[in-house]
C-alpha positions in Angstrom: -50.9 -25.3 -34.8 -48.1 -23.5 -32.9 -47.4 -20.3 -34.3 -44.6 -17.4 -33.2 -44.7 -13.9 -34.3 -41.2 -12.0 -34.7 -39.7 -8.9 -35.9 -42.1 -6.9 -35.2 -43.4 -4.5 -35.4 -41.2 -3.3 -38.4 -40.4 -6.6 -40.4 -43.1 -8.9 -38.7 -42.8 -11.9 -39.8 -44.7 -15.7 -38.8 -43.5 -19.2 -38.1 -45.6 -22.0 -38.0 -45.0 -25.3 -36.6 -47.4 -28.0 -38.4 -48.6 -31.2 -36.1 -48.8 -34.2 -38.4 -51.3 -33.7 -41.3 -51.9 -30.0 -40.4 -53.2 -27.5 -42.7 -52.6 -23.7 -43.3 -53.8 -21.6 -45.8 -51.6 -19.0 -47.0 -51.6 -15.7 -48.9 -49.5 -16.6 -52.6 -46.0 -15.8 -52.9 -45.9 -15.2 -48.4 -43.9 -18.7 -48.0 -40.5 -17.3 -47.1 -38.9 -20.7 -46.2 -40.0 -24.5 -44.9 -39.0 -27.2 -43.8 -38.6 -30.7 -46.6 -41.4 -32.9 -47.0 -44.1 -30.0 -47.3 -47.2 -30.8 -49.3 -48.3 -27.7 -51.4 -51.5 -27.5 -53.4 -52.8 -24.4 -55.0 -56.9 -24.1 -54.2 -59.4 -21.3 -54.3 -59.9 -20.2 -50.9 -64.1 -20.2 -50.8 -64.2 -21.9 -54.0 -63.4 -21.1 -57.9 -66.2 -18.5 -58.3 -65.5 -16.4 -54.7 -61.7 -16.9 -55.5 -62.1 -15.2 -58.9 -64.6 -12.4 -57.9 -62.1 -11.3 -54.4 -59.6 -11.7 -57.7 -61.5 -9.0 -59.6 -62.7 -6.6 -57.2 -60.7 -6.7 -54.3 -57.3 -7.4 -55.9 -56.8 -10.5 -53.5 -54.7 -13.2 -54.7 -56.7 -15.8 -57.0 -55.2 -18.8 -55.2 -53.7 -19.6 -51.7 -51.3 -22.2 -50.6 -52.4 -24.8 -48.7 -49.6 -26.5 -46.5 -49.2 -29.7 -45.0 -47.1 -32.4 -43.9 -47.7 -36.3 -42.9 -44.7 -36.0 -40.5 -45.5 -32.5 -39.8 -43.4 -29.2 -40.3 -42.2 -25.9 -40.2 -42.9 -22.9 -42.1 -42.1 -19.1 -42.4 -44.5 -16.6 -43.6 -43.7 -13.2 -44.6 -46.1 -10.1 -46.1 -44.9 -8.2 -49.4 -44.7 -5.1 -47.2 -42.6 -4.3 -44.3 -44.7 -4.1 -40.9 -46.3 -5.6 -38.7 -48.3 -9.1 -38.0 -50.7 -10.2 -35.8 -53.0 -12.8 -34.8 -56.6 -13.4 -34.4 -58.6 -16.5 -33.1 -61.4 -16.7 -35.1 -64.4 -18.7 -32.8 -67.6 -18.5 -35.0 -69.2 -15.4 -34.2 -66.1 -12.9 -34.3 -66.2 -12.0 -38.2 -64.3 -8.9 -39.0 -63.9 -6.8 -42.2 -60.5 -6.2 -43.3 -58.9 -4.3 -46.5 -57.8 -6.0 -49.4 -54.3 -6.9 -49.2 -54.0 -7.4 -44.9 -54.7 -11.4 -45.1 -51.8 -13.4 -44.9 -52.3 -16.8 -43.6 -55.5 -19.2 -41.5 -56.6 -22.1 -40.7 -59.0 -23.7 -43.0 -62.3 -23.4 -41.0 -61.6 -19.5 -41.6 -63.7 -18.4 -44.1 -62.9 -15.4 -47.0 -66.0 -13.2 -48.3 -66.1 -9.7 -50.3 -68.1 -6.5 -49.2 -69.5 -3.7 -51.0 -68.0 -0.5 -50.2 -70.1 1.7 -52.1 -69.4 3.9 -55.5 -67.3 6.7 -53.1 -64.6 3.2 -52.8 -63.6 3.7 -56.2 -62.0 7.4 -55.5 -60.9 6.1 -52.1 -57.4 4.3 -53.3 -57.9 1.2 -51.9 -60.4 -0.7 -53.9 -64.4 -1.3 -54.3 -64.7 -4.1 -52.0 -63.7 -5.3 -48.3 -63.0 -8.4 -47.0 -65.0 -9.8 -44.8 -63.6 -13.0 -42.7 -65.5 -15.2 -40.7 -65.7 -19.1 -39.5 -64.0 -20.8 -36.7 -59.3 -20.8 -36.4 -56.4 -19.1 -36.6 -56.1 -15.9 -38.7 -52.7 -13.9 -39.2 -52.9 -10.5 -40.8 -50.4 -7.9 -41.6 -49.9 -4.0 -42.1 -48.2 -1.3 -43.2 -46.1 -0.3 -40.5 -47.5 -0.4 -36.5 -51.5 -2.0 -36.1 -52.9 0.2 -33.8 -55.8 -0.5 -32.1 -58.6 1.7 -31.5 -61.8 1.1 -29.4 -64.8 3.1 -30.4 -67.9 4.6 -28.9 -69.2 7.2 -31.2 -67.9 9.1 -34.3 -64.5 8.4 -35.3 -62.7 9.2 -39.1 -59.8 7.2 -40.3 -57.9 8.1 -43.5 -58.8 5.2 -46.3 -55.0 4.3 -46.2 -54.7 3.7 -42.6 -57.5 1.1 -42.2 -56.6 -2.0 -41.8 -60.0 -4.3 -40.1 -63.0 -3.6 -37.9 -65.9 -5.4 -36.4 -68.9 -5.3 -37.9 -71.0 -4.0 -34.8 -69.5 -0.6 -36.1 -71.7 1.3 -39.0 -69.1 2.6 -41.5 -69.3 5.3 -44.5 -67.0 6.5 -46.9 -67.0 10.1 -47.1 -65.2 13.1 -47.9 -63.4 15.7 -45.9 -65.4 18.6 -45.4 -67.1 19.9 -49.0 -65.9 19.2 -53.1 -63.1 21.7 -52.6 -61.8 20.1 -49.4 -62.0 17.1 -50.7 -59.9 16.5 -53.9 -57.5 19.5 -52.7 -56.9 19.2 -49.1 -54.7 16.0 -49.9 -56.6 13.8 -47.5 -58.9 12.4 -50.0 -61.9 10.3 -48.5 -62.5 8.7 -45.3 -63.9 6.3 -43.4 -66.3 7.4 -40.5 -66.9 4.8 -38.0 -70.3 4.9 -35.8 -71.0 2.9 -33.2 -69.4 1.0 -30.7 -66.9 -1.3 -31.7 -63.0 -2.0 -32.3 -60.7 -0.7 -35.1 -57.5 -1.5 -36.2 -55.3 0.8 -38.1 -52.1 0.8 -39.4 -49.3 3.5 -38.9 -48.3 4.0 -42.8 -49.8 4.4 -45.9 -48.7 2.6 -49.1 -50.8 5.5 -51.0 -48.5 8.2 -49.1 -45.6 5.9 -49.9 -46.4 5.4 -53.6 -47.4 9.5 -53.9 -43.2 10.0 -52.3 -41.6 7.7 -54.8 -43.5 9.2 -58.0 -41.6 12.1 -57.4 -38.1 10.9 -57.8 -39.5 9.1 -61.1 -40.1 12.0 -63.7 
């Protein structure tokens, strides 16, 4: 698979070119255009039960595309939200946990899982559960603005809103900023602390901060 990356990093968008017989899996509704001759079938990425449960608590698409041609093809990709893309070559033992909503496309040896991320999660904004990807590919994800990439070696706090992924060799918590007060009034909400040593990626908006702007032109 031969992929190329453009527009970013405001409008990010992927292209795929497809070798005869190919496959990609794709987040629903992130096929922009294609070439004719495309095979599309709807399946449950992880199977029916996975598919509905990421469906339920994660707010991840029930179904993905899968893509294919005999004769081969092309195909462009592009997130719901404006930002950035990027690529990461999944080899077996490189899982990474990611928030619900950054997948866009893989291979099909990538595999799709849900993480617990504790009662604090459901005050957070962003949903109860990560994702956790692992297996063996190509894995394109997106964000919400610029991915920046942070390595860690100790203590470090990110915003809920701002995380996009990070390796698991990092121990994470939600938390809150400072005490109750702080907290629910300071207008940071709760965050993730990151132990460890370890990379994270982060994005440079927030669709929370975003969302909070609009409501006020809609009274």
């Amino acid at each position: 698979m031969k992929f190329d990356i453009q527009g970013n990093p405001d409008f990010g968008h992927l292209n795929l070119a497809l070798a005869s017989s190919e496959k990609v899996l794709v987040e629903s509704g992130a096929m922009a255009y294609m070439t004719a001759g495309m095979d599309v079938n709807s399946r449950f990425m992880g199977g029916f039960l996975k598919a509905l449960f990421r469906r339920l608590v994660a707010g991840e698409s029930l179904l993905v595309g899968e893509y294919s041609s005999p004769e081969g093809g092309d195909i462009s990709i592009s997130p719901s939200l404006p930002g950035m893309v990027q690529h990461r070559q999944m080899n077996g033992n490189s899982p990474v946990f990611m928030q619900a909503g950054a997948f866009l496309a893989a291979s099909p040896g990538v595999t799709l899982a849900t993480r617990f991320g504790g009662l604090r999660a459901i005050f957070s904004g962003e949903g109860l559960f990560f994702l956790y990807l692992d297996g063996q590919g190509d894995l394109f994800y997106n964000a919400y603005g610029s991915i920046i990439e942070k390595e860690i070696d100790g203590t470090y706090i990110v915003d809920t809103g701002h995380v996009v992924g990070w390796e698991p060799s990092l121990e994470w918590k939600i938390r809150g900023m400072g005490n109750l007060f702080s907290t629910f009034f300071s207008g940071e909400g709760l965050v993730l602390e990151f132990q460890g040593k370890g990379k994270v990626w982060l994005q440079s908006r927030s669709f929370g901060g975003l969302t909070g702007w609009l409501s006020g032109f809609c009274r």
